[in-house]
MIKOL-43698 format. One record per residue (C-alpha): x negated, y negated, z negated; residue in three letters. Coordinates in pm, 1 decimal. Last residue first. Layout:
residues N
((X,Y,Z),ala)
...
//
This chain:
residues 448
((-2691.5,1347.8,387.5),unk)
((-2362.0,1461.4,218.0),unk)
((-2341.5,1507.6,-141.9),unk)
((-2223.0,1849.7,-293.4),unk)
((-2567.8,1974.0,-343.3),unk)
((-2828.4,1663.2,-431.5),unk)
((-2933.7,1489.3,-80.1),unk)
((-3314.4,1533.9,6.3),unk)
((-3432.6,1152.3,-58.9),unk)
((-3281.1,944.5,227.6),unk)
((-3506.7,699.6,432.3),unk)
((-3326.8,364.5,497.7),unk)
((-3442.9,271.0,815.6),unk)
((-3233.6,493.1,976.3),unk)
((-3074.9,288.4,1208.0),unk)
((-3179.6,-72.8,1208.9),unk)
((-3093.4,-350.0,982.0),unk)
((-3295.3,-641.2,1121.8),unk)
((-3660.4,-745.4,1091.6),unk)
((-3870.1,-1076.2,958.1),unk)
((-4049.1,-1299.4,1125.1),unk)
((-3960.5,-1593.8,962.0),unk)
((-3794.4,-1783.9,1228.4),unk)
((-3663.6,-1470.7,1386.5),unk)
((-3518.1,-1352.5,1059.4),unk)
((-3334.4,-1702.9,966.5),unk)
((-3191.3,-1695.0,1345.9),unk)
((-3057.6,-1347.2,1282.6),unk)
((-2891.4,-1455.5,975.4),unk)
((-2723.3,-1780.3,1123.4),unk)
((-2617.0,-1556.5,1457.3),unk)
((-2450.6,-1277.5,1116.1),unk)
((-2281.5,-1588.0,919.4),unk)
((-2154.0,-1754.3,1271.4),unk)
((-1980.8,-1415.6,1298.6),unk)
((-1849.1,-1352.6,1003.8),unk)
((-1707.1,-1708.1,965.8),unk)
((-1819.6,-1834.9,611.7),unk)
((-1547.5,-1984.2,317.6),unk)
((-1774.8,-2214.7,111.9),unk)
((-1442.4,-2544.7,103.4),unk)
((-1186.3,-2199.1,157.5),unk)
((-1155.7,-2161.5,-228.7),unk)
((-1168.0,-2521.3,-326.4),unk)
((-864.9,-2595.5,-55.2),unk)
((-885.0,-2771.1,263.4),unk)
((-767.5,-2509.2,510.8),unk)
((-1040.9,-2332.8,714.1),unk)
((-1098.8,-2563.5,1007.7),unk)
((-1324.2,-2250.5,1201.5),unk)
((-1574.8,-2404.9,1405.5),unk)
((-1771.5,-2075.8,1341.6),unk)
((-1738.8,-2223.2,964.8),unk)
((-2120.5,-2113.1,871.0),unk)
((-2265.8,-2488.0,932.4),unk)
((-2653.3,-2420.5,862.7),unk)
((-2763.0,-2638.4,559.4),unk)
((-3158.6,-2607.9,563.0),unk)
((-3301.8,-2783.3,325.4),unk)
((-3416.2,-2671.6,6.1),unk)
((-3412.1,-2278.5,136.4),unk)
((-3582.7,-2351.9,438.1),unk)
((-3842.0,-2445.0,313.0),unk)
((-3902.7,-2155.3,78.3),unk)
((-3860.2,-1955.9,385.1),unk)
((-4163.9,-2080.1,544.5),unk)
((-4338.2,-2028.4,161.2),unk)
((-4247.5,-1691.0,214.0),unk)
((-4386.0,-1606.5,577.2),unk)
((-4735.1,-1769.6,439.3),unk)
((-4730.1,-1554.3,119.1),unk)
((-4712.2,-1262.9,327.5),unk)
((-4822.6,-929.0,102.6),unk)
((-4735.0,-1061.7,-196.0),unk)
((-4456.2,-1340.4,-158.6),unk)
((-4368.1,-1152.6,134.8),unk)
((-4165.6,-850.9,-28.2),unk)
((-4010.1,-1110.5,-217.5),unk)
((-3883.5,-1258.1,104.2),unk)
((-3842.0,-940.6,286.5),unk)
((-3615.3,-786.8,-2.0),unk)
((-3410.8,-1089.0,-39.3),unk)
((-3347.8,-1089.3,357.9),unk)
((-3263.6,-717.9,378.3),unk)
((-3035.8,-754.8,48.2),unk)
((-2835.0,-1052.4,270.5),unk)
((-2745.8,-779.0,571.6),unk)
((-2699.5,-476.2,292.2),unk)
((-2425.2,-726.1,159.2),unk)
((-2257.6,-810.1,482.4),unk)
((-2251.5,-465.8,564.5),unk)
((-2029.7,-362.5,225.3),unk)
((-1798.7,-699.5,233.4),unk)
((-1564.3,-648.6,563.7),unk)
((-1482.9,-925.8,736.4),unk)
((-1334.9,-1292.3,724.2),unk)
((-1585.8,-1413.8,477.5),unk)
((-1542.0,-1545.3,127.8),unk)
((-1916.6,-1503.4,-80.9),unk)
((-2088.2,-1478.9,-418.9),unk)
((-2138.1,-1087.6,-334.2),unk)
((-2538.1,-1093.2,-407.6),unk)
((-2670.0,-1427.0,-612.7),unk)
((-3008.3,-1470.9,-668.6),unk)
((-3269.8,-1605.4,-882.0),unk)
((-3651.7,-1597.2,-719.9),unk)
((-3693.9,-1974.3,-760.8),unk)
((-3465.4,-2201.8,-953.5),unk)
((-3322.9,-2487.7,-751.3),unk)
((-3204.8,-2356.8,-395.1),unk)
((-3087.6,-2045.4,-572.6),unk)
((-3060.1,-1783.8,-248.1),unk)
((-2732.9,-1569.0,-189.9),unk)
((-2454.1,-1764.0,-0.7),unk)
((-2736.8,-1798.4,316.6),unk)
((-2855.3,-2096.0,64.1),unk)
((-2647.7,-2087.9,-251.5),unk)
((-2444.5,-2371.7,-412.6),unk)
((-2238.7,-2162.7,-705.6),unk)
((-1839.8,-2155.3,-608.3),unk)
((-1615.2,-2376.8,-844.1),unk)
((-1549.2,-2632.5,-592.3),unk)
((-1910.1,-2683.8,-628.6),unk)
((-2108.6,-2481.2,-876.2),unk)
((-2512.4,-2571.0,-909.8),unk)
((-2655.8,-2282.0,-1048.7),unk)
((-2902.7,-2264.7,-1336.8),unk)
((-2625.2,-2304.9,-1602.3),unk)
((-2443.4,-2034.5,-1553.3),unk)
((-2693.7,-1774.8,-1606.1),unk)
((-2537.4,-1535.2,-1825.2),unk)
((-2171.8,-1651.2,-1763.5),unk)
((-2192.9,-1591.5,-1346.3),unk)
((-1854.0,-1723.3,-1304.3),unk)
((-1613.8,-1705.3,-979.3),unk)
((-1247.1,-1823.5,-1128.6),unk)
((-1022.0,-1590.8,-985.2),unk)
((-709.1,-1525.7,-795.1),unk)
((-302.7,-1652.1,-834.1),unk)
((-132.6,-1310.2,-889.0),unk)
((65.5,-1434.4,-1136.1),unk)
((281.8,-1141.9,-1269.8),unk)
((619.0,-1325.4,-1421.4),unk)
((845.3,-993.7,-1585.6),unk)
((1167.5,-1002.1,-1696.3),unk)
((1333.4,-1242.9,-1424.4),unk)
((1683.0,-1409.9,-1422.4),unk)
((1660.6,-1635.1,-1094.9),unk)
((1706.4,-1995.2,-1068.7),unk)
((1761.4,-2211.9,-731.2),unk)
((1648.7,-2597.4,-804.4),unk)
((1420.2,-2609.1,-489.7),unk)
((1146.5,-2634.3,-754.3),unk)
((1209.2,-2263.0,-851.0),unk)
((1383.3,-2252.4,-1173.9),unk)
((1288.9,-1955.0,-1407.8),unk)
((1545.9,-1769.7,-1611.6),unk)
((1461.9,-1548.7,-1916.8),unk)
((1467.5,-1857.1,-2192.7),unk)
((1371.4,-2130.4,-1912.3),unk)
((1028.9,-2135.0,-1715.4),unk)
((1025.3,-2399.7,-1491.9),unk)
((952.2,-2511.5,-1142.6),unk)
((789.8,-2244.7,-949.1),unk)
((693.4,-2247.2,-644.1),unk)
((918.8,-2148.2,-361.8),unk)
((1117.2,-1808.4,-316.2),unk)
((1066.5,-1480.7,-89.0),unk)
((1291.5,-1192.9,-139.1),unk)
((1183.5,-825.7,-203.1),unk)
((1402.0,-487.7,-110.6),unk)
((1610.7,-673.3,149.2),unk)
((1541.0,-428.6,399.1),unk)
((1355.1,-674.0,660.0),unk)
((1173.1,-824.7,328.3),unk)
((1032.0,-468.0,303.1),unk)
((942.2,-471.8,648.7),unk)
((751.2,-746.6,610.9),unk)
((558.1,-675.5,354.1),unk)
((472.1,-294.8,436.3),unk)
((236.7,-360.4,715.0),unk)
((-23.2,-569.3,494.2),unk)
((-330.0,-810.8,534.2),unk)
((-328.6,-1150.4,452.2),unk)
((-663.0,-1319.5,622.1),unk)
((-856.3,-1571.8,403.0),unk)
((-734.8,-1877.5,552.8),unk)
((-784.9,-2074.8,921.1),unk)
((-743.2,-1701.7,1046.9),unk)
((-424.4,-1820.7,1154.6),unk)
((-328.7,-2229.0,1219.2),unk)
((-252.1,-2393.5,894.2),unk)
((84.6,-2557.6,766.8),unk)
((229.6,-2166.5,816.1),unk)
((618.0,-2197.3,867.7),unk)
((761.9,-2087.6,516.2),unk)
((852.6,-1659.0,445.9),unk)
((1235.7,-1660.7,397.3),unk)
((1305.0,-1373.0,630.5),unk)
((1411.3,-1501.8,904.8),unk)
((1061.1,-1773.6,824.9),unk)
((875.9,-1402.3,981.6),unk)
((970.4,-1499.2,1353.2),unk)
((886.3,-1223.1,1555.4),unk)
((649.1,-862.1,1436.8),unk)
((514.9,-795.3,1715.1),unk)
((517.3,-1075.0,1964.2),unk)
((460.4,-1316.6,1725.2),unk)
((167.8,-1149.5,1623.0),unk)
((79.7,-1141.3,2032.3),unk)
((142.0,-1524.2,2035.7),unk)
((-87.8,-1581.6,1699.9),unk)
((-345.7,-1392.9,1861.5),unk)
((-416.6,-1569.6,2126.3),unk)
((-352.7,-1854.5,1982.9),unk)
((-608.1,-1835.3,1729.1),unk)
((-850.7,-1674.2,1995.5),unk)
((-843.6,-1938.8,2250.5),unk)
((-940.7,-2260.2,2058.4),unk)
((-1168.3,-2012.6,1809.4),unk)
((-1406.5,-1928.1,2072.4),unk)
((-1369.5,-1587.8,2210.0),unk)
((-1561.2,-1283.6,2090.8),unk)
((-1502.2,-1015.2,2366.1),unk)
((-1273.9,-759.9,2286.4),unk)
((-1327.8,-424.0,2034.0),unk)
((-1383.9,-611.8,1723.3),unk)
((-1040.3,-757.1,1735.6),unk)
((-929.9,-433.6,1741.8),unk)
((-1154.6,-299.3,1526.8),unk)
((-1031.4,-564.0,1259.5),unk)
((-637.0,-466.9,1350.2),unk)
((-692.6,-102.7,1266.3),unk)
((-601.1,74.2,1619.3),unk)
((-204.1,225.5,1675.9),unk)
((-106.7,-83.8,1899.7),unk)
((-213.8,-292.2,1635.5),unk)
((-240.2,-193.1,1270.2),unk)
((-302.8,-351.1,923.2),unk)
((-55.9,-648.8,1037.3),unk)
((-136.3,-947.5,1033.5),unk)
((81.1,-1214.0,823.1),unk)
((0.9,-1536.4,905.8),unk)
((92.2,-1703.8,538.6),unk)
((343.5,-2014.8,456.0),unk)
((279.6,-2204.7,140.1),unk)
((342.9,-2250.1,-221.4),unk)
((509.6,-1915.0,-253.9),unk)
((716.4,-1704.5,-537.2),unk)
((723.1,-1320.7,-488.9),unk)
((1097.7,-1167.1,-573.5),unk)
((1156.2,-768.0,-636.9),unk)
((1496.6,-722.9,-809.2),unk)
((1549.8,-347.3,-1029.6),unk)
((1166.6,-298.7,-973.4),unk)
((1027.8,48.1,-808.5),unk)
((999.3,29.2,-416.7),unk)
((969.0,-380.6,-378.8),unk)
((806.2,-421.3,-720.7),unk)
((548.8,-177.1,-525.6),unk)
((543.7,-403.7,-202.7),unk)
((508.4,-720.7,-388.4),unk)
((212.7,-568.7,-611.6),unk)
((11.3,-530.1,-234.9),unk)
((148.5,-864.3,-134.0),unk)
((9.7,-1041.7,-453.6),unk)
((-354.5,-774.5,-384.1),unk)
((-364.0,-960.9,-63.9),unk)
((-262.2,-1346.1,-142.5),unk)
((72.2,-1385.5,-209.7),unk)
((136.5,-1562.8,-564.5),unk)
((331.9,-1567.8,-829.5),unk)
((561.2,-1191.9,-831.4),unk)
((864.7,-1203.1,-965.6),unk)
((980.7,-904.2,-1130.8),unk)
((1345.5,-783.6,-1251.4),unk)
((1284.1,-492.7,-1448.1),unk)
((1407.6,-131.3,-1482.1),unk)
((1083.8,57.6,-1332.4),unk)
((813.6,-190.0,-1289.4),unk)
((559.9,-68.2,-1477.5),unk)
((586.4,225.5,-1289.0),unk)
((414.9,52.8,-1013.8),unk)
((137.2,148.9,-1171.7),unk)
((-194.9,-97.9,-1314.3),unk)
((-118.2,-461.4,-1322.4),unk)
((-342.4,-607.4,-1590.1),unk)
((-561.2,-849.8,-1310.9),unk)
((-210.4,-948.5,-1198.9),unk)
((-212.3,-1191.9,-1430.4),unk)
((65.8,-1229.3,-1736.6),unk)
((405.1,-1291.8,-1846.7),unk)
((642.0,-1146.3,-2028.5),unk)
((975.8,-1255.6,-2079.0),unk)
((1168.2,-1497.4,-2336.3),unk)
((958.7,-1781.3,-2121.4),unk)
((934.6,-2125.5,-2272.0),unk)
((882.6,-2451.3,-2037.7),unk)
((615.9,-2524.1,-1800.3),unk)
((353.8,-2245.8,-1582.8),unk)
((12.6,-2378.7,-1521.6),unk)
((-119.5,-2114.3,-1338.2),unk)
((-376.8,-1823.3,-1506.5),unk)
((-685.4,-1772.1,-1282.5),unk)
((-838.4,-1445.1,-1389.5),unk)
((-1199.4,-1397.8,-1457.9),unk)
((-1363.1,-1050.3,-1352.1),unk)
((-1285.5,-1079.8,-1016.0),unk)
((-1589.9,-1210.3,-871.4),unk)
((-1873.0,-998.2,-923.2),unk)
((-2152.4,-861.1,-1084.3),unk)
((-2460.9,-896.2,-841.0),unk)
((-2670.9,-1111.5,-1016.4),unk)
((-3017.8,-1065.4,-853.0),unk)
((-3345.0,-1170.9,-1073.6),unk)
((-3687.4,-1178.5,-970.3),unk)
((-4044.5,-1180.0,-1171.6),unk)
((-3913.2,-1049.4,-1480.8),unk)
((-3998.8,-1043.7,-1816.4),unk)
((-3734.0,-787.8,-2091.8),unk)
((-3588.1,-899.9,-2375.4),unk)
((-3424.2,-679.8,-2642.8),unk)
((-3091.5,-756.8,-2817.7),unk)
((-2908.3,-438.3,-2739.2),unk)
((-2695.0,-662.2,-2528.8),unk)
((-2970.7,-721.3,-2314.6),unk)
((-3170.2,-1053.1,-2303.2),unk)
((-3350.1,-1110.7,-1928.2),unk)
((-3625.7,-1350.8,-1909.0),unk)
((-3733.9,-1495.8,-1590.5),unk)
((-4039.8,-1609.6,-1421.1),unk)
((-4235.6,-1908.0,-1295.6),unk)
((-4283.8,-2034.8,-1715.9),unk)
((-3988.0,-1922.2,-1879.3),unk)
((-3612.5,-1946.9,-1726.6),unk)
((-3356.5,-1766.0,-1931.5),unk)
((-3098.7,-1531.4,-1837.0),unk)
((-2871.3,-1354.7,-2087.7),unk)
((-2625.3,-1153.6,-2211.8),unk)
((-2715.9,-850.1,-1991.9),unk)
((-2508.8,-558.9,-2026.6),unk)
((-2604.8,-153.8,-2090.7),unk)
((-2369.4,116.7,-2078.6),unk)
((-2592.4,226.2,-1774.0),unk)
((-2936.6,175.2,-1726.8),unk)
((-2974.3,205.1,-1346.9),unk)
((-3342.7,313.1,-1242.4),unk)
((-3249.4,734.6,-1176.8),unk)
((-2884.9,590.4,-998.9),unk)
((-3023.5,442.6,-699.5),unk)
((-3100.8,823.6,-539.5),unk)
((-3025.3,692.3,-219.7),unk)
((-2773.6,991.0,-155.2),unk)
((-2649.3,939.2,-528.1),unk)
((-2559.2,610.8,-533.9),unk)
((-2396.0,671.8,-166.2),unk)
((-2166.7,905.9,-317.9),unk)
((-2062.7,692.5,-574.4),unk)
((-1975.8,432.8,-329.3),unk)
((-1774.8,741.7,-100.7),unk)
((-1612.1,824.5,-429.5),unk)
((-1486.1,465.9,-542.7),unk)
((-1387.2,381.2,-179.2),unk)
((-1187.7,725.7,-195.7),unk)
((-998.0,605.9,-536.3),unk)
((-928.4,250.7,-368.7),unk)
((-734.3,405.0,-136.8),unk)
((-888.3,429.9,230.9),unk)
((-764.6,267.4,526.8),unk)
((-788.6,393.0,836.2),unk)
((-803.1,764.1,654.3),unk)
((-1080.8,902.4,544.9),unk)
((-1174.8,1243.6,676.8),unk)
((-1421.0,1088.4,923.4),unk)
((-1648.4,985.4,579.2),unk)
((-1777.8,675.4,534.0),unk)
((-2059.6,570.4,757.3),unk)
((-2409.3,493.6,536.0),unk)
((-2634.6,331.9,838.5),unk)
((-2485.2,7.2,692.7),unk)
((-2284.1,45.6,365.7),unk)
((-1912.7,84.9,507.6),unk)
((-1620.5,-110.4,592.3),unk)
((-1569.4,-135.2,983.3),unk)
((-1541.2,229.7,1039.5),unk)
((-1289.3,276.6,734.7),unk)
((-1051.2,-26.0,779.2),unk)
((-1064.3,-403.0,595.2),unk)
((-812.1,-394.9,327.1),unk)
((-894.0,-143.6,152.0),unk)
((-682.3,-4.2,-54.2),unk)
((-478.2,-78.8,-381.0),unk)
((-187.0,131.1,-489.9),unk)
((-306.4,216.9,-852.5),unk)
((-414.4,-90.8,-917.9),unk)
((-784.1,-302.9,-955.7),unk)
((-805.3,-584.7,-1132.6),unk)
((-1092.4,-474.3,-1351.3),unk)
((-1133.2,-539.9,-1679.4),unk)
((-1242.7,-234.5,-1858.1),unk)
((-1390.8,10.6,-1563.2),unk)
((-1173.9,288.3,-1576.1),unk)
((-999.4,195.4,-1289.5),unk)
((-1314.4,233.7,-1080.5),unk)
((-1337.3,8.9,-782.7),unk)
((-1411.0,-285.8,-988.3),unk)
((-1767.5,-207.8,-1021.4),unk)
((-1852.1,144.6,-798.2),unk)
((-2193.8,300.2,-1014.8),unk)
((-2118.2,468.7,-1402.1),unk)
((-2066.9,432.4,-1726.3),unk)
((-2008.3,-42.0,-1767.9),unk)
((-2232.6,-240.2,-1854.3),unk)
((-2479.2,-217.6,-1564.4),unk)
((-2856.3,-282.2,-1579.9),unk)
((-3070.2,-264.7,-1259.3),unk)
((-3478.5,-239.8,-1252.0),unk)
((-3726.7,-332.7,-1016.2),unk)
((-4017.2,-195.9,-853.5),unk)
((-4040.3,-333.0,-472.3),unk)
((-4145.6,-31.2,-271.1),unk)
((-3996.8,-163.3,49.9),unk)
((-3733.8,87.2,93.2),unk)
((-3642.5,91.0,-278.2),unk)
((-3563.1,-293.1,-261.6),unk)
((-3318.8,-227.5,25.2),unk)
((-3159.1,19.2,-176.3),unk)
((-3109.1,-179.2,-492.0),unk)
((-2979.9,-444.3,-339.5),unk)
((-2689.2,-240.6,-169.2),unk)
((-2610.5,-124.3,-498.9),unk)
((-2575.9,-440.3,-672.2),unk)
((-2370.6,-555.7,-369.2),unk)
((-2137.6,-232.2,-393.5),unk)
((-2128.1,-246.3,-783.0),unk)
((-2422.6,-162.0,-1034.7),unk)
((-2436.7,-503.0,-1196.3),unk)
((-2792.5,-719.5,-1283.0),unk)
((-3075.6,-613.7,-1003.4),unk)
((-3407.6,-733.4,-1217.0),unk)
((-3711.4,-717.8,-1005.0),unk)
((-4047.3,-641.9,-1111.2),unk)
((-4406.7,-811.4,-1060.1),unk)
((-4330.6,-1024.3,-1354.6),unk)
((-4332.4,-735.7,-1606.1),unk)
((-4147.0,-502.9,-1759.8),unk)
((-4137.7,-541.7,-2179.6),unk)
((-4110.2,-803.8,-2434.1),unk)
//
């Protein structure tokens, strides 16, 4: 047994890993972080065995909105960078904060165990190491959902967590389950490379555009005043309409939910490919039949190739069983802190209607205060403790997100950020502030 209970154990070497990893740095809290795979940036590296990522993916959330805090990517970018600069500029900031000299790389965790007030961490090497703290930061896209599909299929099927190239495509008739982000993404490439592109829906989406007027559509709702939800949904929903008309032309159902009342759908391409015929929207499907599948409308269409594109099941597998899962997402205070087992953590466990890479340095500068506290302010910590077994802050923003398992823990970004301010100011504890995060002398060839 080796480390100690006085150190932290950071568990994946992702964004939110990462983001942990700095905040404990800047408050001297000795931990260390374990990632399976060769190297910092999680699913953003195609090499990384088993993640969904694809050759066309980018961000959907733009370049000056998107970043670690007080860690700007690049003005070269583009509004939207590909997945390949996302996996440089996270690389880069490994190596600007120096995080990489306490990650153990090629190295998983197949464990967690509670012992006494601490933890016990089993690597795959078989060795067990004490801790004091644990953070699982390792995602939520490692576990594909796979539909329900009926009958026999003389095609292939499979998730969209194997899509790669949209070469794959070339010669085949594809239909496409699904059309959440990364459905419409795999949608537009079948469009451009498939011999018939076709996406199958259960619902209607509020398509937004990645763009308006020229400005990335999340600084340009940035950019006006926040408005309560009664005048911003149809706001916003008349000037969509105003942009891009009346998307059921092109086969797409009438939303049953009002917009940003699901996880946004992002994409410019979509609709115009639907306006040039080059994908074609049908309903759920029915039936699988020999190489034919029947749509529950009772329309059929000869397909070679069924990608379901129909999400993830959230799983921590090494420490499963000390969280409570709801709906299938683990019951965390703030989306982060075990209310059960203290000092276990979840970073990244969340659905929010912004950008990822803040909100993560925004929850690792509340885990690092409250262990910091439990030495040098017991008093501040225990006040938190509190809070943690009972305090259930509504995060919806008075947002009716639609009533499905996925949207049941889905946060507003903005009530998330005036919950976390009120947490700090009850505890006494600071906010993200520019240049707070001191950084080493930068290696050459990284920016400082």
């Amino acid at each position: 047994m080796t480390a100690g209970r006085e150190r932290v154990c950071v568990i994946g070497a992702g964004p939110a890993g990462l983001s942990a990893a700095r905040a404990f740095r800047r408050l001297g809290i000795p931990y260390d972080q374990y990632e399976r795979h060769s190297d910092v940036g999680g699913i953003w590296d195609l090499d990384n065995p088993g993640t969904p990522m694809y050759e066309s993916a980018h961000f959907i959330s733009s370049r000056k909105t998107s970043g670690f805090f007080d860690f700007p990517m690049p003005d070269s970018f583009p509004d939207y960078p590909s997945n390949r600069l996302i996996l440089r500029y996270t690389r880069d900031f490994a190596t600007a904060y120096r995080l990489r000299e306490s990650i153990r790389f090629r190295t998983a965790v197949d464990g967690v165990e509670r012992v006494d007030d601490g933890w016990v961490v089993t690597l795959d090497d078989g060795t067990r190491h004490e801790y004091g703290a644990v953070v699982c930061a390792t995602g939520t896209t490692w576990a594909p959902r796979m539909p329900a599909l009926s009958g026999d299929f003389a095609g292939e099927i499979r998730h969209s967590s194997t899509y790669r190239s949209p070469l794959e495509f070339r010669g085949r008739r594809v239909l496409v389950v699904g059309l959440g982000n990364s459905g419409a993404d795999i949608a537009c490439d079948a469009a451009a490379h498939a011999d018939t592109a076709l996406v199958s829906v259960r619902r209607g989406y509020h398509v937004i555009p990645k763009h308006v007027f020229g400005i990335p559509s999340d600084e340009f709702s940035e950019r006006g005043p926040t408005l309560p939800s009664r005048l911003e949904q149809p706001l916003f929903r008349a000037l969509l309409r105003l942009l891009q008309g009346d998307l059921t032309r092109y086969g797409l159902p009438t939303p049953d939910h009002r917009l940003f009342e699901t996880h946004p759908l992002l994409n410019s391409q979509l609709v115009h490919h639907l306006q040039h015929g080059d994908v074609a929207i049908r309903p759920d499907v029915a039936r699988l039949a020999d190489s034919h599948v029947r749509f529950v409308d009772g329309s059929t269409e000869e397909v070679d190739l069924v990608l379901c594109a129909t999400g993830y099941d959230w799983s921590i597998p090494y420490a499963e069983k000390y969280f409570d899962w709801r709906d299938g997402r683990p019951d965390l205070y703030l989306t982060a802190f075990n209310r059960r087992h203290h000092n276990l953590f979840g970073l990244g466990y969340i659905e929010i209607n912004s950008s990822a890479y803040a909100v993560f340095d925004h929850v690792s500068n509340l885990i690092a205060q409250y262990l910091h506290d439990q030495v040098h302010s017991p008093d501040g910590a225990a006040r938190f403790d509190r809070m943690i077994a009972s305090d259930r802050p509504d995060l919806s923003g008075g947002i009716r997100f639609v009533n499905s398992p996925r949207h049941r823990s889905y946060v507003d970004a903005h009530a998330y950020r005036r919950q976390l301010a009120r947490v700090r100011d009850r505890v006494g504890w600071t906010d993200l502030t520019p240049g707070m995060f001191a950084r080493p002398t930068a290696p050459r060839g990284v920016r400082a």
